[in-house]
C-alpha positions as CSV (number, residue, x, y, z in Angstrom):
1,X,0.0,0.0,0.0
2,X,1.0,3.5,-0.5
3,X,2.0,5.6,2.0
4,X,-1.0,7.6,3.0
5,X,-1.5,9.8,5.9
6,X,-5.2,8.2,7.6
7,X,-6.7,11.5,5.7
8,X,-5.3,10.8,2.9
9,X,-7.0,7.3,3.0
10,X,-9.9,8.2,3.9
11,X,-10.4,10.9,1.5
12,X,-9.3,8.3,-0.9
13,X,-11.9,5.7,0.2
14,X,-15.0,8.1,-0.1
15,X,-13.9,9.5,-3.9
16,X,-13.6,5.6,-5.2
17,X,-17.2,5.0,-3.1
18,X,-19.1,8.6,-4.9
19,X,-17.4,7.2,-8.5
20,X,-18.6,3.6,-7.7
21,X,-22.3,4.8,-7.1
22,X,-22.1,6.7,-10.0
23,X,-21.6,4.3,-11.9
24,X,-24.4,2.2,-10.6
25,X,-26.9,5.6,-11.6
26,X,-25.7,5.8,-14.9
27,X,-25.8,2.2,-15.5
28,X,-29.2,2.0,-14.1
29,X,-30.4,5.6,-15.7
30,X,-29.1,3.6,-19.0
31,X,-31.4,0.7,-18.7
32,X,-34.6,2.9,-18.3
33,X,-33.6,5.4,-21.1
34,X,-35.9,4.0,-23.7
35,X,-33.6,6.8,-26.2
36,X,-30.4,4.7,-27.4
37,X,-28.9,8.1,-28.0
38,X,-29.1,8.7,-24.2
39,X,-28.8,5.5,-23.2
40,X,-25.4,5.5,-25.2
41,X,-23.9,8.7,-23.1
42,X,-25.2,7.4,-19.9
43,X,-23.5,4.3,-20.8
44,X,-19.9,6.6,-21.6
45,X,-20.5,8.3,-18.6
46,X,-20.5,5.1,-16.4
47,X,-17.4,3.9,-18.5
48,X,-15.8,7.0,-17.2
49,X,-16.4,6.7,-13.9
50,X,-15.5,3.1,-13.6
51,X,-12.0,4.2,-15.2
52,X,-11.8,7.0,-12.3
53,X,-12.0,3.8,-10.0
54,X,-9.8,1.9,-11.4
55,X,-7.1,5.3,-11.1
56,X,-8.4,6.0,-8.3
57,X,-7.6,2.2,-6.8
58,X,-4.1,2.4,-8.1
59,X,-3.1,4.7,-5.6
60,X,-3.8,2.4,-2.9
61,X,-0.8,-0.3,-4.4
């Protein structure tokens, strides 16, 4: 693990938590949109912030 202050890990810990649930909306959001043109940048947007996690969870190695 990296060395981060308890701060720093727990700041850390709450970012990959927000990204995580929003990628759960915007996956859900995706599945309602009955528009594949939405549903499409909902779908981006979720890709997005599943790629912030998987930065973000670097930073713990």
């Amino acid at each position: 693990m990296a060395n981060l202050t308890t701060k720093e890990l727990s700041a850390l810990e709450d970012q990959i938590g927000q990204e995580q649930a929003l990628v759960k909306k915007y996956q859900a959001m995706s599945k309602m949109s009955t528009d594949t043109t939405i549903s499409d940048s909902l779908n981006r947007f979720a890709q997005q912030h599943q790629q912030h996690v998987t930065t973000l969870t670097s930073f713990l190695n």
